[in-house]
Phi, psi and omega in degrees: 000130194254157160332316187266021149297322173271347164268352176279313165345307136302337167298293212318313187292330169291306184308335175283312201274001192257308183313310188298317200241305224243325163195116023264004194067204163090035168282319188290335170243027152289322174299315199282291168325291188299317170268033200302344172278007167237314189359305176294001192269315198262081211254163174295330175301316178319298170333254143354301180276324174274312144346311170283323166329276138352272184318322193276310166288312167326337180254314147325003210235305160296329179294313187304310187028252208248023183262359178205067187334298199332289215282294162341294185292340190277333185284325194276353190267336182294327178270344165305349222230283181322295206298303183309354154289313164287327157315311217273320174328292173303314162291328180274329178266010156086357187219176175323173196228035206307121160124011215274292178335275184322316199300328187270326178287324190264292173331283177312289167323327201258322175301308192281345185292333177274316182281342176288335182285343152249025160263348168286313172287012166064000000 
């Protein structure tokens, strides 16, 4: 399993979050539609704070690589989780998604390419 998989990884997640908030953005009221009885749980500090979160295991994930599978591999199944969440989004309000793309050309494709590349390697 190479190494530049777990920076990809991080690309991808920077590449989500540019999709969700910034273009075309409209993640928090994409959120709103879908959850409108929860909206007040998803404040902007939330945002911000699971996003960094996020971000920080995408990068930890880079130091870390294939010396902690566990933690590595847990990061591509979270996003792999994440893109199947924009779907389910994008099918219940019937419209766009935001971060629904990157989830589906990036998210998937880069989630199953790690775990079949650490089910080849034995």
């Amino acid at each position: 399993m190479g190494d530049w998989i777990f920076t990809a990884v991080l690309g991808a997640a920077v590449f989500h979050i540019v999709e969700e908030y910034v273009y075309p953005g409209g993640f928090p009221e994409g959120l709103q539609n879908l959850l409108p009885r929860a909206t007040h749980l998803f404040t902007s500090r939330f945002h911000l704070i699971v996003n960094g979160l996020f971000l920080l295991l995408c990068l930890l994930s880079i130091f870390i690589g294939t010396s902690n599978l566990v933690l590595s591999l847990s990061v591509f199944s979270l996003i792999f989780v994440n893109a199947v969440l924009h779907i389910r989004g994008t099918i219940v309000t019937k419209r766009y998604y935001p971060g629904v793309v990157s989830g589906t050309l990036i998210y998937i494709p880069l989630a199953i390419y790690a775990y079949s590349m650490f089910l080849l390697s034995g």
